[in-house]
C-alpha positions as CSV (number, residue, x, y, z in Angstrom):
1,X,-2.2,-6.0,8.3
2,X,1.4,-5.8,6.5
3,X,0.7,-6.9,2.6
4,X,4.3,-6.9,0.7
5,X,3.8,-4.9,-2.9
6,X,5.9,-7.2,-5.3
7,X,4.8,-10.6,-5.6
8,X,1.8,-10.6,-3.3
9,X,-0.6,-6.9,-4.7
10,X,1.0,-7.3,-7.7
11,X,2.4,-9.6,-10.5
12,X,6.1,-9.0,-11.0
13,X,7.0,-7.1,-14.0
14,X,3.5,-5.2,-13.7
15,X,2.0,-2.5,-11.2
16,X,-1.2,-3.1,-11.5
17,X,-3.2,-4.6,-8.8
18,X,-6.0,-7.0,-9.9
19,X,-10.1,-6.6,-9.1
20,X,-10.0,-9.2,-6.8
21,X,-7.2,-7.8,-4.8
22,X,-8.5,-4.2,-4.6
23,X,-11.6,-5.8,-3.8
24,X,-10.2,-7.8,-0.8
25,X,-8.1,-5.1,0.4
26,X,-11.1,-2.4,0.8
27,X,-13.3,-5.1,2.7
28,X,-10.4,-5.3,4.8
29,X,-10.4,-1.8,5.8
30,X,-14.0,-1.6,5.7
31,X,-13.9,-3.9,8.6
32,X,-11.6,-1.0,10.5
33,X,-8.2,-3.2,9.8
34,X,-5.4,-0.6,9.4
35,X,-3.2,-2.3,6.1
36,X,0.4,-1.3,5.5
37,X,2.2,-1.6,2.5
38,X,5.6,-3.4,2.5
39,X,7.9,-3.1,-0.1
40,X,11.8,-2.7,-1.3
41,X,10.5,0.0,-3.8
42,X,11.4,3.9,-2.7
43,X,8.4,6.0,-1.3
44,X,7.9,7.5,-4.5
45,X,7.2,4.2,-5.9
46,X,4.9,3.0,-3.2
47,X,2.5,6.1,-3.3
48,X,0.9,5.2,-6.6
49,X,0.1,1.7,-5.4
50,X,-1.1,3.1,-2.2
51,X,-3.7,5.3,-4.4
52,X,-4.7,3.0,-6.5
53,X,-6.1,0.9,-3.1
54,X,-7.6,3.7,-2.1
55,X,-5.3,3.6,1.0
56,X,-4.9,7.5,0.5
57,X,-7.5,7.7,3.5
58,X,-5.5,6.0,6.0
59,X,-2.7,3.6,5.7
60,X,0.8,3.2,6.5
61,X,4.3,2.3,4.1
62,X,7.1,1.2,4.9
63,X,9.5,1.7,1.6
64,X,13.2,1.1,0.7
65,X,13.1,-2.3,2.4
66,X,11.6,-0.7,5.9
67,X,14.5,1.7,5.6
68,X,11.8,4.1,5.5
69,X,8.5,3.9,7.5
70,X,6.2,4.1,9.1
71,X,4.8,6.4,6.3
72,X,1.2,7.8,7.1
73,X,-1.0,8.0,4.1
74,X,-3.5,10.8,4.6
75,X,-5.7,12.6,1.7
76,X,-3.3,11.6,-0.9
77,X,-0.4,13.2,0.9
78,X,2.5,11.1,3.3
79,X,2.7,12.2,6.6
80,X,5.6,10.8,8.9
């Protein structure tokens, strides 16, 4: 499942992603749905959101308006 970052996990001006949304996003994986971040932001950017979903232990980003992707997240490190 693609989710874009800005606008849709997150509130612009913010990068915090609400309960409800973390909450979502983790039964989505828990059903074995692989989710993929989308966003214009750079990788470095990205990552933080990525943790804070917990999608350190398998996800994907694609950064810099896809420029950059597929990014495998692993055990808090990217992986290409």
């Amino acid at each position: 499942m693609f989710v874009d970052i800005e606008g849709t996990l997150i509130q612009k001006g913010t990068d915090t992603v609400s309960a409800p949304t973390r909450r979502a996003v983790a039964a989505t994986v828990a059903k074995g749905v692989t989710v993929a971040l989308a966003t214009q932001r750079p990788l470095v950017d990205a990552l933080p959101i990525a943790e804070h979903l917990r999608l350190h232990k398998g996800g994907y980003i694609f950064a810099s308006n896809g420029a950059l992707g597929p990014v495998r997240t692993r055990g808090g490190t990217e992986t290409r």
